[in-house]
C-alpha positions in Angstrom: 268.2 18.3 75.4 270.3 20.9 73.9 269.6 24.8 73.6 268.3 26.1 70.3 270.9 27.6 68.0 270.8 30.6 66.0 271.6 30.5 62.0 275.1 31.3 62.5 275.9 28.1 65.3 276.5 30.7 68.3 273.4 30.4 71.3 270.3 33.3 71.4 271.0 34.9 74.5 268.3 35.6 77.2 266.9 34.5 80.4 265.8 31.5 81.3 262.8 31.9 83.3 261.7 28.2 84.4 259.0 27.6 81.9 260.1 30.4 78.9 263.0 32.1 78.1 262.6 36.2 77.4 264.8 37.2 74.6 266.8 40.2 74.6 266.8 43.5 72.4 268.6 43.2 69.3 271.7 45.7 69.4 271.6 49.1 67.6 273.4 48.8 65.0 274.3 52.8 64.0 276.5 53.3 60.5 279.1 56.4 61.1 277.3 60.0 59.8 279.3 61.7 56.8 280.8 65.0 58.4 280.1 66.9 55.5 276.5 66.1 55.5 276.4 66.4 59.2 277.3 70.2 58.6 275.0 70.7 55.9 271.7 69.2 57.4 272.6 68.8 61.1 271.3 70.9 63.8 273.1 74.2 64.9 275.6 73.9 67.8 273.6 74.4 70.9 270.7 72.6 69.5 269.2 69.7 71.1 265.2 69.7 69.9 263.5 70.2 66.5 263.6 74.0 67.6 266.1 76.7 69.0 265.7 78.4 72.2 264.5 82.0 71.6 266.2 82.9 74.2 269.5 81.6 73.3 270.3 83.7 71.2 272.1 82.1 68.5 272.7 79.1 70.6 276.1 80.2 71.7 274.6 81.6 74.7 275.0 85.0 73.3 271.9 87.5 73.6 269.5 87.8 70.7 270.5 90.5 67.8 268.2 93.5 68.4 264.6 94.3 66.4 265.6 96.8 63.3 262.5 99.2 63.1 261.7 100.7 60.1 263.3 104.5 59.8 260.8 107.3 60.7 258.5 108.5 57.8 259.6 111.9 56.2 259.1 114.8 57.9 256.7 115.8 54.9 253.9 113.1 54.8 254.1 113.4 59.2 253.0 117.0 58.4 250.6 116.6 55.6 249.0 113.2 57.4 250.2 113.1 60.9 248.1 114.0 64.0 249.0 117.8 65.4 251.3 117.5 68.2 249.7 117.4 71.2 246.3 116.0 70.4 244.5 112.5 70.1 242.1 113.3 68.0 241.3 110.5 65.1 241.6 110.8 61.5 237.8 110.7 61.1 236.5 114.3 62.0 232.9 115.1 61.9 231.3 117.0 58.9 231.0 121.0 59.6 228.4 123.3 58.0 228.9 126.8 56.9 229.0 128.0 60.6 231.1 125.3 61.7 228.9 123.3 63.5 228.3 119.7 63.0 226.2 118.2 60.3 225.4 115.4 62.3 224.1 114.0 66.0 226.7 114.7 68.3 227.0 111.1 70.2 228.5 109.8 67.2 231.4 111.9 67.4 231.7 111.7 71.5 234.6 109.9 72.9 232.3 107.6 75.0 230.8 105.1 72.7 227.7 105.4 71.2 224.6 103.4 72.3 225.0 101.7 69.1 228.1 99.6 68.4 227.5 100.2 64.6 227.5 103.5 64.6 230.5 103.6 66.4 233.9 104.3 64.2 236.1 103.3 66.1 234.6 100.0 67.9 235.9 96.9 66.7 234.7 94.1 64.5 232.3 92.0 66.4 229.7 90.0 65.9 226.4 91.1 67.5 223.1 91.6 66.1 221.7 93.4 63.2 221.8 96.8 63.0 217.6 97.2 62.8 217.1 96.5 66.3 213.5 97.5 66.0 211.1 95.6 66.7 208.2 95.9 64.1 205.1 97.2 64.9 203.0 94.2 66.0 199.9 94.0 62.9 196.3 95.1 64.7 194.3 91.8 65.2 190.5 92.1 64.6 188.4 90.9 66.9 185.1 89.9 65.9 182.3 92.2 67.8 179.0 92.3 68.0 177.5 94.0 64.9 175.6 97.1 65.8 172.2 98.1 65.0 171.3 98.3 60.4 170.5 101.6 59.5 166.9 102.4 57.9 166.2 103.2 54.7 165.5 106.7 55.5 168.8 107.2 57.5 170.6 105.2 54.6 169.2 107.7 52.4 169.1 111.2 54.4 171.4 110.1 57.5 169.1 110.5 59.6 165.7 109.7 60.9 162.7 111.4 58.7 158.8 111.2 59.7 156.7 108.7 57.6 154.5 112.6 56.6 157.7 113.4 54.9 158.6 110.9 53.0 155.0 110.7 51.6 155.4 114.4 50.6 158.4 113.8 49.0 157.2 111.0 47.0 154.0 113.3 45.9 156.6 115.8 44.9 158.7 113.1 42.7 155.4 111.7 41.3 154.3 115.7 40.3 157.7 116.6 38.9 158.0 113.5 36.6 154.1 113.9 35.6 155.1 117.5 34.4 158.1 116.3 32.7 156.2 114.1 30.6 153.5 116.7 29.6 156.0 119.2 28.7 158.1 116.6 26.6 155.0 115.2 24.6 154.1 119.0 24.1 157.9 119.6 23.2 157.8 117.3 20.6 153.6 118.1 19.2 154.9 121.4 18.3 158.5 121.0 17.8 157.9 119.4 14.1 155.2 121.1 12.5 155.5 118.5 9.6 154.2 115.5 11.6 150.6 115.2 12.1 149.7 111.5 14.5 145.5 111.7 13.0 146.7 110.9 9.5 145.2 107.7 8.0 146.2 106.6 4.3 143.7 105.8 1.9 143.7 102.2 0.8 142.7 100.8 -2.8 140.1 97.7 -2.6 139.9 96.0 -4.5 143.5 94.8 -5.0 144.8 94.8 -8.9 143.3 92.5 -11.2 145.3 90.0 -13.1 142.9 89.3 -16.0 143.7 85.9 -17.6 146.6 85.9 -19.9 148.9 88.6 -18.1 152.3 88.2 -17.6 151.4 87.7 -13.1 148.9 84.8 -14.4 151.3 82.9 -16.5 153.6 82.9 -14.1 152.1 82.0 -11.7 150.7 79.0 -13.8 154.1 77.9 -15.3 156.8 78.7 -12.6 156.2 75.4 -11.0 157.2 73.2 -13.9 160.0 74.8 -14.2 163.0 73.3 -11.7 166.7 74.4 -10.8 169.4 72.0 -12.0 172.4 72.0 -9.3 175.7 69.7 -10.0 178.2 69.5 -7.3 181.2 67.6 -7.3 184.9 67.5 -6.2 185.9 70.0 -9.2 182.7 71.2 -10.4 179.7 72.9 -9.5 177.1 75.2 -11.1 173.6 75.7 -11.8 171.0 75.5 -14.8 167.0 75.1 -15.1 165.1 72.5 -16.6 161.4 72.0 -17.6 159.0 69.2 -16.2 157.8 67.7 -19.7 156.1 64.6 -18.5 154.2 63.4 -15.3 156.6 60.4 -15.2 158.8 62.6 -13.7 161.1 63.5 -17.3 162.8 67.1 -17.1 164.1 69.0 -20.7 167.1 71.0 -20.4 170.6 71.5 -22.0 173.2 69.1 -22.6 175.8 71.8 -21.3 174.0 71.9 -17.9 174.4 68.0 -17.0 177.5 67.3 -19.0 180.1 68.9 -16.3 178.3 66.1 -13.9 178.7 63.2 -16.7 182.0 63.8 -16.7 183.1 63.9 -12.9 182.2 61.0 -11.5 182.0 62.8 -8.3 179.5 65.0 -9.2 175.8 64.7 -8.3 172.6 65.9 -10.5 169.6 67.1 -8.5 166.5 69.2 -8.9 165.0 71.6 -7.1 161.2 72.7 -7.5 160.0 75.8 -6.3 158.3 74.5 -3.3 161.2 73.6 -2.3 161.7 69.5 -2.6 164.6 68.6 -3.9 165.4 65.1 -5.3 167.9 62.9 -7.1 168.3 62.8 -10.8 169.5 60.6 -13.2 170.9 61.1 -16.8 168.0 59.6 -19.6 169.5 60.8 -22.8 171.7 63.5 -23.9 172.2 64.9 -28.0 175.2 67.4 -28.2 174.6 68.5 -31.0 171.8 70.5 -30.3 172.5 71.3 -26.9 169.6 69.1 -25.4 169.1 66.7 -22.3 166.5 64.6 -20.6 167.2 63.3 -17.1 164.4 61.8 -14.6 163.9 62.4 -11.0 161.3 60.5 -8.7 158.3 62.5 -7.7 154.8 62.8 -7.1 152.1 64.7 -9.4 154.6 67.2 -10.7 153.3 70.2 -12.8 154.5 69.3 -16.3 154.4 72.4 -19.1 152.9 71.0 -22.5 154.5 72.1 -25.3 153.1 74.8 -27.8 153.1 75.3 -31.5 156.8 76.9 -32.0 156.1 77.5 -35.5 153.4 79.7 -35.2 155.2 82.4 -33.6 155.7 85.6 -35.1 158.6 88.3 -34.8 157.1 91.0 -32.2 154.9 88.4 -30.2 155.5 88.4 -26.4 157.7 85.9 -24.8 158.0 85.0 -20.9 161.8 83.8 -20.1 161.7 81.1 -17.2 164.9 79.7 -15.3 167.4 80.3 -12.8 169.6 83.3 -13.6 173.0 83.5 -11.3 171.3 80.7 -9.2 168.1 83.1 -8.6 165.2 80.4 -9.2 162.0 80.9 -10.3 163.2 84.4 -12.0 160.7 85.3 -14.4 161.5 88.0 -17.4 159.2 89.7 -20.6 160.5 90.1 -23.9 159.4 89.8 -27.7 160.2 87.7 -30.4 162.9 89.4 -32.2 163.8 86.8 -35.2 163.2 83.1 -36.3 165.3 80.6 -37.4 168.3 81.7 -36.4 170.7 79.3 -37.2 173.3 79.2 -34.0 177.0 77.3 -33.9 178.7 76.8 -30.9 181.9 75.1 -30.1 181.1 71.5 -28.0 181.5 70.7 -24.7 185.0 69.9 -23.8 186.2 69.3 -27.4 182.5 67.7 -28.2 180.7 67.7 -31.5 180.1 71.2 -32.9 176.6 72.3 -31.6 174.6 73.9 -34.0 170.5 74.4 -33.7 167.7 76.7 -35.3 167.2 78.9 -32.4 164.2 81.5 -31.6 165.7 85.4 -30.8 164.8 87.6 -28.1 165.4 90.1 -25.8 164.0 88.9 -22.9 166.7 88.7 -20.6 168.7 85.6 -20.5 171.9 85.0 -18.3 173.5 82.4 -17.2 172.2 80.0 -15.2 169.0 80.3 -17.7 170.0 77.7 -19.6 167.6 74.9 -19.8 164.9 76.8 -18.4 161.4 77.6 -20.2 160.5 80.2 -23.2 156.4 80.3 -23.0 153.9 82.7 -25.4 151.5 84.5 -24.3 149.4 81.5 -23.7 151.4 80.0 -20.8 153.0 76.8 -23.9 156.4 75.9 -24.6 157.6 77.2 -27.5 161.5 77.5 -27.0 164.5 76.1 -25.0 166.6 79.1 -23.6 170.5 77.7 -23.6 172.7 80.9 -25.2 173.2 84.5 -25.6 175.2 86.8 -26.8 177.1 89.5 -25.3 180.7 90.9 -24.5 180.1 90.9 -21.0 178.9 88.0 -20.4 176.0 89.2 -19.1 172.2 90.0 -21.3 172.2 92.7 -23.7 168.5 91.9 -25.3 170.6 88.6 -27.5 168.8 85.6 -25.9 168.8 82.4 -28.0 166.2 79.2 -27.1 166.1 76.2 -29.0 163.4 76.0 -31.3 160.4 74.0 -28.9 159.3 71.8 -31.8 162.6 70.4 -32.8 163.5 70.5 -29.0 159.8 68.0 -28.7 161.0 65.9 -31.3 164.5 65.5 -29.6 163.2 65.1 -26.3 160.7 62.1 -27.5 163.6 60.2 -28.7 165.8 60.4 -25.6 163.3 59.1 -23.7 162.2 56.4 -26.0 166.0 55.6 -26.7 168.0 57.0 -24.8 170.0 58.4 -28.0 168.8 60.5 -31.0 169.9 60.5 -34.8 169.5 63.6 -36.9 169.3 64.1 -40.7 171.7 64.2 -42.4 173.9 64.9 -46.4 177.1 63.2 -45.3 179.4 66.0 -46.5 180.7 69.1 -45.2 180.6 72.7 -45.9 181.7 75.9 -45.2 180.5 79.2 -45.4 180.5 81.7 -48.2 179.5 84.7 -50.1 179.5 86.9 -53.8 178.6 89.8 -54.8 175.2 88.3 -55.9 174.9 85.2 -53.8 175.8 83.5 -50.6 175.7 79.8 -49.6 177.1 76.8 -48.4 180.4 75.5 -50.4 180.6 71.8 -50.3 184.5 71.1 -49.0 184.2 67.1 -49.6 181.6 64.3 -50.2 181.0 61.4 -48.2 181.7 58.6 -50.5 178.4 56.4 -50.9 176.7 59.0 -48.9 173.7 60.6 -49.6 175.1 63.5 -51.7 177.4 61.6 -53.2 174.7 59.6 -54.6 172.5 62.6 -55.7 175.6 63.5 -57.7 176.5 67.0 -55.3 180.3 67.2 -56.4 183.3 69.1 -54.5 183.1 73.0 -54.8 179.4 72.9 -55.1 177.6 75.7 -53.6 173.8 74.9 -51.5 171.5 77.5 -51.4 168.5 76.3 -51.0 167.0 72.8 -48.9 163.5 72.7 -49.6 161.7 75.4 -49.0 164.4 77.1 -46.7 167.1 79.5 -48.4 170.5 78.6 -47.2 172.9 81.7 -46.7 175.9 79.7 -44.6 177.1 76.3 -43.4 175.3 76.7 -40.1 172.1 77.0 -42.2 172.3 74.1 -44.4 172.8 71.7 -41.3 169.6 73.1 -39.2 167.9 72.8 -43.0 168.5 69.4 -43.3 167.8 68.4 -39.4 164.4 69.6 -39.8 163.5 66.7 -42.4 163.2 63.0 -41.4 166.0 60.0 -42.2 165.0 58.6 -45.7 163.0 61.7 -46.6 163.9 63.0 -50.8 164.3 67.2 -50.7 165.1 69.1 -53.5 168.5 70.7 -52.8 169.3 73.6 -55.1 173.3 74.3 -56.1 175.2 76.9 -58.0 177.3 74.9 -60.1 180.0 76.7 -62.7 177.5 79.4 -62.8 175.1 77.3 -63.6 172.3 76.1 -60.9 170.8 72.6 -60.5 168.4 71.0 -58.2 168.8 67.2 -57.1 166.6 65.4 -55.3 168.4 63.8 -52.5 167.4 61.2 -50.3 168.7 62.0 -46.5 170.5 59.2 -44.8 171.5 59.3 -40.8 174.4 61.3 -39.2 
């Protein structure tokens, strides 16, 4: 077999060692160094390690170049900062006093060190421990012991023992002093107010006052309870009126303006309260806005009902009790007169309603609001009136109370509740107000056409001034006129016409 060859032909060299052969190291092949980089990166002469010889000098063998010191400070700062000559005294010098004498312990300022490193100015930087060496005072432990004897009331009190004799003697004493005390401050106060006397006894008068029948106490007392409160509450409304219990079914009279706010909100609630208290729901019968007059019902048992009187036998002067619920004070009684008849009131309509307009009764029994609706009795304890108006510029009573005549308000009420709705009387033209130096009246504006003036032959710019037996002075006058006769019923009318006057009959027709 024949030896291995290398690459280029020629034999690998080694020694053959039976079973291997062990190669050889490869030469060292060394490329010749540059001389001019040799001189700039080699080693010094003399140099055989990564380091000179300090001792060598520059490596020539020569000795080492000698230390250069710095040159000696100025004679100036040695003087002004040096140490005197002759002394080894530090630069730190204890603080003197006046007389010289140190300001502080002495052992800091020995030459031996002080027992303390740290207060030591010269020792060197060490670490040790703190500088509070101190151990702290160790806190007192409690031990629990065995508690001693309890003081005694009397010790507790005089700190020491006393006899039982004494303390019974000094309880006498306390009782006697506070018994004097009391004698001399309910004599203090016998004869300190000369004004008082404790034996007086007032006289009483029995009997009680009498309240014959027919005073103002008796029909109250007799009427109040048929009259209610009215309340209406609803998400943008609320107030109070009265009302008047007119039949046992359970039927209350009162104004159209205190239950049409709750007609119109859907939110709002009616109810009635009487003056014992119960309260219940009521519901809308009939209403009539043109004279300002409602009927609603509520469900009750046996309620006082107020019968209605003769309204046309009143008489200017003749007392008048005024019923309701003033600034939502019920069962508010006040005492008045009569002070006129058929007075013909106009006032606008409820939230651009018909024009009300009603022959009213005057007086000056006060009225406010919150009246309205509520009862005008005689002197008998009968209905005679409605109250539902005044007039004022405060707003509040000034002796102008108005009530709705209680006959016409008895005919109303009868047709709500028979109905549920109410027609009135009526010419079928309209008027206005006005006056001469001679007369006054009721000018006719237009005429209804195949109404019932038109057919009596009453003519544009007419003047009315008289319906029946009843003298008209205004327009307000002529329409409560003609409301007080039936539908179909003839009345002479009398007119001014071209300065002539007439009378026609007419035959009234429904509104």
């Amino acid at each position: 077999m024949s030896e291995p060859q290398q690459g280029n032909g020629t034999p690998r060299s080694g020694v053959d060692d039976g079973a291997h052969r062990r190669l050889a190291p490869r030469p060292l092949n060394r490329p010749a160094v540059d001389p001019g980089q040799t001189a700039v990166f080699g080693r010094p002469p003399g140099v055989g390690g990564a380091f000179g010889d300090r001792h060598n000098g520059n490596g020539n063998g020569t000795p080492p170049t000698a230390t250069h010191l710095a040159p000696p400070p100025p004679e100036a700062l040695t003087t002004a900062f040096g140490r005197p000559q002759g002394t080894s005294e530090l630069l730190q010098r204890p603080p003197l006093d006046l007389n010289g004498e140190p300001e502080v312990e002495p052992v800091f300022w020995e030459g031996k060190p002080a027992g303390d490193s740290w207060r030591d100015p010269t020792a060197g930087a060490v670490i040790g421990p703190p500088a509070v060496t101190e151990e702290p005072a160790k806190a007192a432990t409690t031990t629990a012991t065995t508690p001693g004897p309890q003081l005694s009331v009397p010790e507790l009190l005089f700190g020491r023992r006393v006899k039982p004799s004494g303390l019974i003697l000094l309880m006498v004493a306390a009782l006697l002093v506070g018994a004097a005390g009391g004698v001399v401050g309910w004599l203090a106060g016998k004869v300190g107010n000369p004004l008082t006397d404790g034996g007086v006894t007032l006289a009483e008068v029995l009997p009680g006052k009498e309240r014959p029948v027919g005073s103002v106490a008796d029909i109250a007392k007799r009427v109040a309870p048929s009259v209610v409160s009215i309340e209406f509450k609803g998400a943008n409304v609320a107030g109070v009126g009265s009302g008047v219990v007119i039949e046992g079914g359970g039927y209350v009279l009162t104004n159209d303006h205190v239950v049409a706010p709750a007609v119109q909100d859907t939110s709002a609630k009616l109810a009635v309260v009487f003056t014992d208290g119960k309260r219940a729901i009521a519901q809308v019968v009939g209403r009539d806005p043109k004279t300002d007059l409602a009927v609603i019902k509520v469900q009750v048992d046996n309620p006082t009902v107020l019968q209605f009187g003769n309204s046309d036998d009143l008489a200017v002067g003749d007392a008048v009790l005024a019923i309701g619920s003033p600034l939502s004070l019920s069962n508010t009684v006040t005492e008045g007169i009569v002070s006129a008849l058929h007075r013909p009131v106009t006032a606008s309509g409820e939230n651009g309603g018909p024009q009300v307009t009603y022959d009213a009764i005057q007086t000056d029994a006060a009225i406010n609001p919150g009246n309205s609706g509520g009862a005008l009795v005689d002197s008998s304890g009968t209905l005679v009136g409605i109250n539902s108006s005044i007039r004022s510029e405060t707003g509040g009573s000034v002796g102008l109370g108005f009530a709705i005549s209680g006959n016409y308000a008895r005919k109303v009420s009868q047709a709500l509740i028979r109905d549920g709705q109410v027609k009135h009387a009526d010419m079928n033209l309209n008027a206005r107000s006005v006056s001469a130096e001679t007369a006054e009246g009721a000018k006719v504006q237009n005429v209804q056409e195949g109404g019932a003036a038109a057919t009596a032959g009453i003519q544009e710019e007419d003047v009315i001034t008289k319906v029946g037996d009843r003298m008209i002075r205004n327009a307000a006058e002529l329409t409560v006129a003609v409301r007080n006769h039936e539908i179909g019923e003839t009345v002479p009318v009398v007119l001014a016409r071209q300065g002539r006057e007439l009378t026609v009959e007419v035959t009234l027709r429904s509104d």
